[in-house]
Kinemage of the C-alpha trace (Angstrom):
@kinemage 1
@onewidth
@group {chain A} dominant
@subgroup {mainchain}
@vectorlist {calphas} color= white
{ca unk a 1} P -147.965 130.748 8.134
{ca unk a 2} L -145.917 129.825 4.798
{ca unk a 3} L -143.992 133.308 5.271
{ca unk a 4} L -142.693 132.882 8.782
{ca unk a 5} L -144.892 135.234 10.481
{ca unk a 6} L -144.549 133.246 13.622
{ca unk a 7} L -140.975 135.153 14.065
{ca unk a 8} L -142.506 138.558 14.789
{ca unk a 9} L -143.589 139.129 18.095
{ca unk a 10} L -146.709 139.944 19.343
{ca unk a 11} L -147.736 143.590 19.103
{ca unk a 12} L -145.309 144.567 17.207
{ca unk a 13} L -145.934 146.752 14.520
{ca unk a 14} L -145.079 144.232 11.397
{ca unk a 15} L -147.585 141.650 12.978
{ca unk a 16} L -149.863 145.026 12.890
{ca unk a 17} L -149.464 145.066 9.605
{ca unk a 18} L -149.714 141.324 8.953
{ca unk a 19} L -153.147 141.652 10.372
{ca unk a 20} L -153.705 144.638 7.771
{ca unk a 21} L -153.084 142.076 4.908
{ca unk a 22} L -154.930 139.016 5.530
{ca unk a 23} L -157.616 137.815 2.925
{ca unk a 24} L -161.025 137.447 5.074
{ca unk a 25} L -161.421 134.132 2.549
{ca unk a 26} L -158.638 132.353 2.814
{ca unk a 27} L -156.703 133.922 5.694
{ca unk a 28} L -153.640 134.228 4.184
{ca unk a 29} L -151.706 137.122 3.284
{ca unk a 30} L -153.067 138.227 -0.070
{ca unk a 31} L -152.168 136.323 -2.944
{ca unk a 32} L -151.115 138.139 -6.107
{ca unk a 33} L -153.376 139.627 -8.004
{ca unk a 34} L -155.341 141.595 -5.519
{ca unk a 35} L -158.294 143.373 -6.437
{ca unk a 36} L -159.974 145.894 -4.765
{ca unk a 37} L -163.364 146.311 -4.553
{ca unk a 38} L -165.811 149.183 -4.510
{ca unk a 39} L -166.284 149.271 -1.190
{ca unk a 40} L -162.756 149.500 -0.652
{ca unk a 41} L -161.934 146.203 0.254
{ca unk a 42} L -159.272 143.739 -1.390
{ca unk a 43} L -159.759 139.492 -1.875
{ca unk a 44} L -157.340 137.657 -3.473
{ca unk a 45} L -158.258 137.327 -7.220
{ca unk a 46} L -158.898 133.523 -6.676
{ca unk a 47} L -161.128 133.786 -3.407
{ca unk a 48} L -163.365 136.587 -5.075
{ca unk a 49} L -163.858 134.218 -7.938
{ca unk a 50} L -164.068 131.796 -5.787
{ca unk a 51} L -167.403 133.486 -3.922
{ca unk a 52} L -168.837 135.190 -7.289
{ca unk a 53} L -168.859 131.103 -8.354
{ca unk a 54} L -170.706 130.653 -5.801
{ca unk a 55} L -172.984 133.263 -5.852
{ca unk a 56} L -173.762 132.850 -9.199
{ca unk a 57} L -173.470 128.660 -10.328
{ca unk a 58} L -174.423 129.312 -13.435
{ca unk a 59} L -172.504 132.135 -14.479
{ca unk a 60} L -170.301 130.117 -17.036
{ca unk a 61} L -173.103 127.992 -18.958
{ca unk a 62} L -174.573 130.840 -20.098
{ca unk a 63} L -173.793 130.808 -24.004
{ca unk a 64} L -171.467 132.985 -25.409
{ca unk a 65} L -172.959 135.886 -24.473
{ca unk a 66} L -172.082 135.734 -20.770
{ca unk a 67} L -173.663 138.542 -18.629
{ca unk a 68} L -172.531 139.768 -15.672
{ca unk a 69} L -173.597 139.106 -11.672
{ca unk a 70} L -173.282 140.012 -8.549
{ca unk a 71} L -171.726 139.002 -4.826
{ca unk a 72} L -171.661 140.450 -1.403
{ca unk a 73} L -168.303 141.521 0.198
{ca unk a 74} L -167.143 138.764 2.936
{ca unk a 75} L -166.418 141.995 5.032
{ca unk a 76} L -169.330 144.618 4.614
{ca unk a 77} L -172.182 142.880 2.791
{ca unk a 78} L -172.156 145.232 0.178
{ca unk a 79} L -173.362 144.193 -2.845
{ca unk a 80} L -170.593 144.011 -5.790
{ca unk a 81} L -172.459 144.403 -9.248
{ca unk a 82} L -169.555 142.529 -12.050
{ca unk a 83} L -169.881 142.789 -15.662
{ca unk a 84} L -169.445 140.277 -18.271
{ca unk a 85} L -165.717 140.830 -17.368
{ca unk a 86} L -166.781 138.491 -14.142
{ca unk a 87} L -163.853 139.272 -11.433
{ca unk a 88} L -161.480 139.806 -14.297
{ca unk a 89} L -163.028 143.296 -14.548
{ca unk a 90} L -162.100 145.166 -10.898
{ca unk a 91} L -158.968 146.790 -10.794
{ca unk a 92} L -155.908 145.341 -8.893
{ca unk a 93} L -154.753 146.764 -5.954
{ca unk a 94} L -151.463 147.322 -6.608
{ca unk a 95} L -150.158 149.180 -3.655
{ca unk a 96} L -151.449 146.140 -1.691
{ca unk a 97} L -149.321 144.068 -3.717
{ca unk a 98} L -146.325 145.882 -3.546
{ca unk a 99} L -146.676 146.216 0.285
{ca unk a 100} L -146.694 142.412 0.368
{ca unk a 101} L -143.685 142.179 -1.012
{ca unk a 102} L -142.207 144.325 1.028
{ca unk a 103} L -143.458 142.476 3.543
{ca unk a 104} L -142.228 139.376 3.102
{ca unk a 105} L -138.527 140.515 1.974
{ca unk a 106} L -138.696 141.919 5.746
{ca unk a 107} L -139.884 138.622 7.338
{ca unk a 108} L -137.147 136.196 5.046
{ca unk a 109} L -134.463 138.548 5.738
{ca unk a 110} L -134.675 137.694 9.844
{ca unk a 111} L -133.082 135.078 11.555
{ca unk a 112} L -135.627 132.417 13.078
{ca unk a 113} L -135.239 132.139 17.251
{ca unk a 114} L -135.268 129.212 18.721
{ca unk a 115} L -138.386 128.779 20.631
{ca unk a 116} L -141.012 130.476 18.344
{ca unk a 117} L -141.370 126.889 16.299
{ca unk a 118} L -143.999 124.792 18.402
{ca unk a 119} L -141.762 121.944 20.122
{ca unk a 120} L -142.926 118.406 21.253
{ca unk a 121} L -144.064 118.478 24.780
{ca unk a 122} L -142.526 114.547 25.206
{ca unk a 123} L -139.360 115.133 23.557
{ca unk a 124} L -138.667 119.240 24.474
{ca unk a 125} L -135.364 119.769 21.974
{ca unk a 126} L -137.800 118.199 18.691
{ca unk a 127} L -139.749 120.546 16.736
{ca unk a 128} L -143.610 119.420 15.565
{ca unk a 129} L -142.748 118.398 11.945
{ca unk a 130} L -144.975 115.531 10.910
{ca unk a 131} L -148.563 114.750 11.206
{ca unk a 132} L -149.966 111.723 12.598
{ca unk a 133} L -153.395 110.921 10.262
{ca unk a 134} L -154.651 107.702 12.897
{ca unk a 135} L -154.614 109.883 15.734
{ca unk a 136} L -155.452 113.170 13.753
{ca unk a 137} L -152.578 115.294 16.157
{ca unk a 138} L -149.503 117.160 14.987
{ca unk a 139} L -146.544 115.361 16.469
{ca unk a 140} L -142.471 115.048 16.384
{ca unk a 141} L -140.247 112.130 14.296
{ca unk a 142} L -138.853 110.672 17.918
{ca unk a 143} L -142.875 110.322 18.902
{ca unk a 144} L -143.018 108.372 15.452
{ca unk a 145} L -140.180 106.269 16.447
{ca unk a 146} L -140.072 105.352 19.607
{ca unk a 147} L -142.783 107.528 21.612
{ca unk a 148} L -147.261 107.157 21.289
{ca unk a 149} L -147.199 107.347 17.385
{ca unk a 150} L -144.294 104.592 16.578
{ca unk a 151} L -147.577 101.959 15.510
{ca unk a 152} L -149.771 105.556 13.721
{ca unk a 153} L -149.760 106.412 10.253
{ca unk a 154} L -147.938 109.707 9.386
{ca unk a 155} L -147.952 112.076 6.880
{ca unk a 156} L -145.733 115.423 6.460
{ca unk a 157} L -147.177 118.163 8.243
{ca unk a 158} L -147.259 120.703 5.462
{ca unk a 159} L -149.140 118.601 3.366
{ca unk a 160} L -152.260 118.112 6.199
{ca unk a 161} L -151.950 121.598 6.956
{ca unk a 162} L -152.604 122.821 2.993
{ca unk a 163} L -155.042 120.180 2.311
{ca unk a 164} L -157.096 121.684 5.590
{ca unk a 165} L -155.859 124.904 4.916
{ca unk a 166} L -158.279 124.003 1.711
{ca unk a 167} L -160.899 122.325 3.398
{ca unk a 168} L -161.687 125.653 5.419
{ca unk a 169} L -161.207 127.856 2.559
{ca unk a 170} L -163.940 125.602 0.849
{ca unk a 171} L -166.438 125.752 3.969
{ca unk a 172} L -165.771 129.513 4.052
{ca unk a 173} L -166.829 130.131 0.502
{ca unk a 174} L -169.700 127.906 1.003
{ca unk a 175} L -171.037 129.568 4.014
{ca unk a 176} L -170.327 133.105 2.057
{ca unk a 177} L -172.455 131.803 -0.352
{ca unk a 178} L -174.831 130.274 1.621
{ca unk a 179} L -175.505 133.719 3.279
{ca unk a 180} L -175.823 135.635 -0.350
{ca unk a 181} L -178.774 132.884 -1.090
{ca unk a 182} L -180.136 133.255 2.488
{ca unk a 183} L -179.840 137.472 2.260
{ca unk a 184} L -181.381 136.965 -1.442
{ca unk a 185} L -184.577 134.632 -0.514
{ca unk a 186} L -185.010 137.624 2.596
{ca unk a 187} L -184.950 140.403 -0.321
{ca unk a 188} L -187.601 137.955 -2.109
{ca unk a 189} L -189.999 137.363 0.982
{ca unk a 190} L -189.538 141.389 1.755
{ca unk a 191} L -190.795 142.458 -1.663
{ca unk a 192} L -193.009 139.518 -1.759
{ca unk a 193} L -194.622 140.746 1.485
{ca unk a 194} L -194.314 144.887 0.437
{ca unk a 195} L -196.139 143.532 -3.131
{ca unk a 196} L -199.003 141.597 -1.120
{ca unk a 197} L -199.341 144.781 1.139
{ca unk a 198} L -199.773 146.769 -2.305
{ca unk a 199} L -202.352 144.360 -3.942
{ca unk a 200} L -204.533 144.381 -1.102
{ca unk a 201} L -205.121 147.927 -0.872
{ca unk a 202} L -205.381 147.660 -4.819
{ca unk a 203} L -207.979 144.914 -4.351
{ca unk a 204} L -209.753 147.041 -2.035
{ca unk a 205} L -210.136 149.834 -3.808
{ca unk a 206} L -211.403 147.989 -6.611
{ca unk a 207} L -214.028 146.205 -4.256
{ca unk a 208} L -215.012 149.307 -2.808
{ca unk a 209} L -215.671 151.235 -6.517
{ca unk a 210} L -217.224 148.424 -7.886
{ca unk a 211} L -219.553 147.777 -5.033
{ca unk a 212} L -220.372 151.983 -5.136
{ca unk a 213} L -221.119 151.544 -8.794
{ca unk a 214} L -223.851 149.083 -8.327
{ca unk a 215} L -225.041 151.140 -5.009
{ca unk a 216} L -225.329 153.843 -7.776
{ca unk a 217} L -226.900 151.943 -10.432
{ca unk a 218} L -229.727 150.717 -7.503
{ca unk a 219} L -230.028 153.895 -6.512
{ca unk a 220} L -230.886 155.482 -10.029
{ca unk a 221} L -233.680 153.146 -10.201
{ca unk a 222} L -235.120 153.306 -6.910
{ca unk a 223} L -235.783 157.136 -7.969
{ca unk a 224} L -237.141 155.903 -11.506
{ca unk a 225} L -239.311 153.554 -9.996
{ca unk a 226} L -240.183 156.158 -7.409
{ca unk a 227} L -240.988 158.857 -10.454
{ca unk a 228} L -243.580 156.326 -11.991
{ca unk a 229} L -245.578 155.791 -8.798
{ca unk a 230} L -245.690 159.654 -8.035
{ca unk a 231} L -246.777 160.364 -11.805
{ca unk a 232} L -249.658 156.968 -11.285
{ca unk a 233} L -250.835 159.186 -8.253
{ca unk a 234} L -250.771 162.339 -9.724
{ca unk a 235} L -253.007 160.750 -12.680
{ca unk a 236} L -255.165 158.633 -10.445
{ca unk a 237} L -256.234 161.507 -7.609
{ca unk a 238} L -256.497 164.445 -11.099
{ca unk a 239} L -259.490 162.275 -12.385
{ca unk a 240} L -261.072 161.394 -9.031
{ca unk a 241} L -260.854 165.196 -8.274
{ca unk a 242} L -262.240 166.158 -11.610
{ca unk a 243} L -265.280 164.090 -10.678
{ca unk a 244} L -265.560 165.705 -7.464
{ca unk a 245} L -265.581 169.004 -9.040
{ca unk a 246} L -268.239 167.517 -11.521
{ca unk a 247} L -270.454 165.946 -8.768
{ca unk a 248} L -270.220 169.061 -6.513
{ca unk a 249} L -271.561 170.907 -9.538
{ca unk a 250} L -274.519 168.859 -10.148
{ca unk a 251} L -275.359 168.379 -6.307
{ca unk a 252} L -275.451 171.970 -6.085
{ca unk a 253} L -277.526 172.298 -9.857
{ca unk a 254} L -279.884 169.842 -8.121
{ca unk a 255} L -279.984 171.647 -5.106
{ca unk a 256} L -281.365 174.578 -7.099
{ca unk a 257} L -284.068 172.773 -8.838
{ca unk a 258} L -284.752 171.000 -5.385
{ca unk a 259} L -285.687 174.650 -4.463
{ca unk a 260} L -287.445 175.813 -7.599
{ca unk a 261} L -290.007 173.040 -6.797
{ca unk a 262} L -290.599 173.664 -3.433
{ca unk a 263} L -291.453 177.012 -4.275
{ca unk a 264} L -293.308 175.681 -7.481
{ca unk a 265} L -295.224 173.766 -4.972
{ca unk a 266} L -295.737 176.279 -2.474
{ca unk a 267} L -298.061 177.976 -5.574
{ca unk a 268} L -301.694 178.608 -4.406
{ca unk a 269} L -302.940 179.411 -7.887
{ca unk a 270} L -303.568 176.816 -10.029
{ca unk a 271} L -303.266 178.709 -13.178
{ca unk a 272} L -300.039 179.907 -11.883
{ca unk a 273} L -298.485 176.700 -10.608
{ca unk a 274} L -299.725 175.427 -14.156
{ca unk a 275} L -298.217 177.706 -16.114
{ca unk a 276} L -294.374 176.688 -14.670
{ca unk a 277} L -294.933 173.051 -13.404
{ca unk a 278} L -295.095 171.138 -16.772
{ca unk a 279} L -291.473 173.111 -17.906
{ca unk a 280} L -289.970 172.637 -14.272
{ca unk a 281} L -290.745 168.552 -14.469
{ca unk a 282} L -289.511 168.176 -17.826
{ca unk a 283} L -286.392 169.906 -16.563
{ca unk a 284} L -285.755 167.928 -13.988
{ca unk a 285} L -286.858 164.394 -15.538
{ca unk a 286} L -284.259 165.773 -18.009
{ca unk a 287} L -281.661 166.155 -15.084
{ca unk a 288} L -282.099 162.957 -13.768
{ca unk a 289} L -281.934 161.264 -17.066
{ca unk a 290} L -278.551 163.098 -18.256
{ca unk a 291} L -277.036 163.873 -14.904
{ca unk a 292} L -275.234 160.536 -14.373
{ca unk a 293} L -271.658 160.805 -13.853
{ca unk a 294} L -268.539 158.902 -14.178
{ca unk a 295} L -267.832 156.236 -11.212
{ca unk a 296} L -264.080 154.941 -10.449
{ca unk a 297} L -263.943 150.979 -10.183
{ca unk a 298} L -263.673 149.133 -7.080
{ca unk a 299} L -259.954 148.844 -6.591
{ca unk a 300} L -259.130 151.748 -8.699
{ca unk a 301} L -257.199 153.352 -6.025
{ca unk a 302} L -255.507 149.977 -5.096
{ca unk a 303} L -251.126 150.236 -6.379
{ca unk a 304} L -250.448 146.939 -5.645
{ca unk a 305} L -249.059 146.734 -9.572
{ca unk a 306} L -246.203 148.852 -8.590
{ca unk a 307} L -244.885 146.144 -6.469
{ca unk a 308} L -241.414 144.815 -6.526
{ca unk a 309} L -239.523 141.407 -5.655
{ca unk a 310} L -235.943 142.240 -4.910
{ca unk a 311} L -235.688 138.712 -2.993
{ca unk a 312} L -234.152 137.585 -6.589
{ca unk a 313} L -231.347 140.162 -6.040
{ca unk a 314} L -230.473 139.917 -2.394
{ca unk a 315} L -229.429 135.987 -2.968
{ca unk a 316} L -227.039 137.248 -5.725
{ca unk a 317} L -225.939 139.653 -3.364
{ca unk a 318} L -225.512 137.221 -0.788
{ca unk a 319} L -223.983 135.038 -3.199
{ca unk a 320} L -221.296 137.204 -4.028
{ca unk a 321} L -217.618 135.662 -3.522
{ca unk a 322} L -214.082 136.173 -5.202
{ca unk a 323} L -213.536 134.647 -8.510
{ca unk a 324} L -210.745 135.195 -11.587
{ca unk a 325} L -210.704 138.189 -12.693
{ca unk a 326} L -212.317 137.841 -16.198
{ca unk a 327} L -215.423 135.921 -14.417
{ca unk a 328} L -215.611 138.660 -12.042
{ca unk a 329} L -216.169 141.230 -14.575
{ca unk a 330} L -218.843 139.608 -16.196
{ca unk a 331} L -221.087 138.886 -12.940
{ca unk a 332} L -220.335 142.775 -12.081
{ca unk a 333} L -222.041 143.420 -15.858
{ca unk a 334} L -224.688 140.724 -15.183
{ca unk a 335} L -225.708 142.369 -11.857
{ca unk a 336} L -226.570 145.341 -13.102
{ca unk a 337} L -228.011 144.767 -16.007
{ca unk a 338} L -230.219 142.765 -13.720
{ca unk a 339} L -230.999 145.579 -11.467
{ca unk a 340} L -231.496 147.623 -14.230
{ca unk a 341} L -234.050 145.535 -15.413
């Protein structure tokens, strides 16, 4: 690293505390200013910019008015709501900082051993200083001039390693941001799929009513229709029972002049039978003449007029499908109107 870690040695509690102060962007030692965020954890100024950018492209082309946004800590996922203030608004952590430099005093004020510098495997006394770009390997000057590499292009190694260094700090931030877009479309599809769950049932329900409603509406006029037909038969069977009633009267009337004139005729005398026949015939020419009654037509019991055709209605029913919601209002109103009709 570009503060000598490599001269503490492993386990030891400074290397501890190297681990401690790492950026999980970069992986460097945090870089001045470090801010902390509400979660508790810290990012170098730059690499939390660096991963709001991403999180939000168009952050800085919003006018003047610039609003805030959001990113998710590299090291939790939790989400980290910014004002307009971007990154510029969380708080530096300034005990982190100072512990840095603490740090680092400690790690420039020790000697550097031999043997904790990586050293050329072909030439053992030459450190790994340059970088050899045709074969892409990390390499020693005596390789360059008169070992493998003497015919490879070079380059100093500090210079590949930073440019690399910001190649993978570039891939991280992508990949942070490609999982805040990834973890945002799965918060889309989940309240897409939670919101189609709720519709449905809505949709339902509204079915269901509106299909009661016009159960209702048939039903009310089944009974109507069912009230005229009683009140038809209660008319139609008062008047043919007031004609019994009239019939059975004059039956049994007749009846009694029927016997009168048997007993008229069972009259030896003939000034007797005289005296009462001429009365008794007039009386019942008289009842012949005047005793006709009311007849009913042929038919008149026939109800065939209270017939109805509901073959109309049961293709609309049939018919029924799904449309926009304004049309589907207005074949809900035409259908019963219809059946009200």
């Amino acid at each position: 690293m570009d503060f000598q870690a490599g001269i503490l040695q492993d386990g030891s509690p400074m290397e501890s505390l190297e681990k401690q102060l790492i950026c999980p962007i970069c992986l460097e030692m945090f870089s001045k200013p470090v801010v902390i965020l509400p979660c508790q954890h810290n990012l170098c100024r730059k690499c939390a910019n660096d991963v709001f950018q991403a999180a939000n492209p168009y952050w800085q082309s919003r006018g003047s008015v610039i609003s805030g946004g959001r990113f998710r800590c590299p090291s939790c996922r939790h989400e980290v709501l910014l004002d307009r203030h971007g990154v510029y608004g969380l708080q530096r952590n300034l005990l982190v900082e100072n512990i840095i430099d603490i740090y680092k005093q400690e790690c420039s004020s020790r000697p550097l051993k031999k043997g904790e510098h990586p050293m050329c495997k072909e030439h053992e006394d030459e450190r790994i200083n340059i970088y050899c770009v045709t074969c892409e390997v990390p390499t020693c000057s005596m390789c360059k001039v008169f070992g493998a590499h003497k015919d490879c292009e070079v380059a100093p190694l500090q210079t590949i390693f930073q440019g690399q260094k910001t190649e993978l700090n570039n891939c991280i931030s992508m990949l942070v941001a490609g999982n805040d877009r990834i973890q945002t479309i799965i918060s889309q599809l989940e309240d897409s799929c939670r919101s189609t769950e709720e519709n449905s049932e809505a949709a339902k329900r509204e079915l269901c009513a509106r299909f009661d409603a016009l159960a209702a509406v048939l039903e009310e006029k089944k009974l109507e229709l069912l009230e005229r037909i009683t009140h038809e038969q209660g008319d139609k069977t008062s008047f043919v029972q007031g004609l019994i009633h009239r019939y059975k009267e004059q039956l049994e009337k007749s009846s009694r002049l029927v016997e009168t004139a048997i007993q008229a005729m069972e009259e030896t005398g003939g000034a007797t039978f005289l005296m009462n026949a001429k009365q008794l015939i007039k009386t019942i020419v008289e009842a012949s003449k005047g005793g006709r009654l009311e007849k009913i037509e042929h038919g008149y019991e026939n109800m065939d007029a209270f017939s109805v055709s509901l073959e109309h209605l049961a293709e609309a029913v049939r018919a029924l499908d799904f449309d926009p919601a304004e049309e589907d209002e207005e074949y809900f109103d035409g259908e019963e109107e219809e059946a009200e009709e």
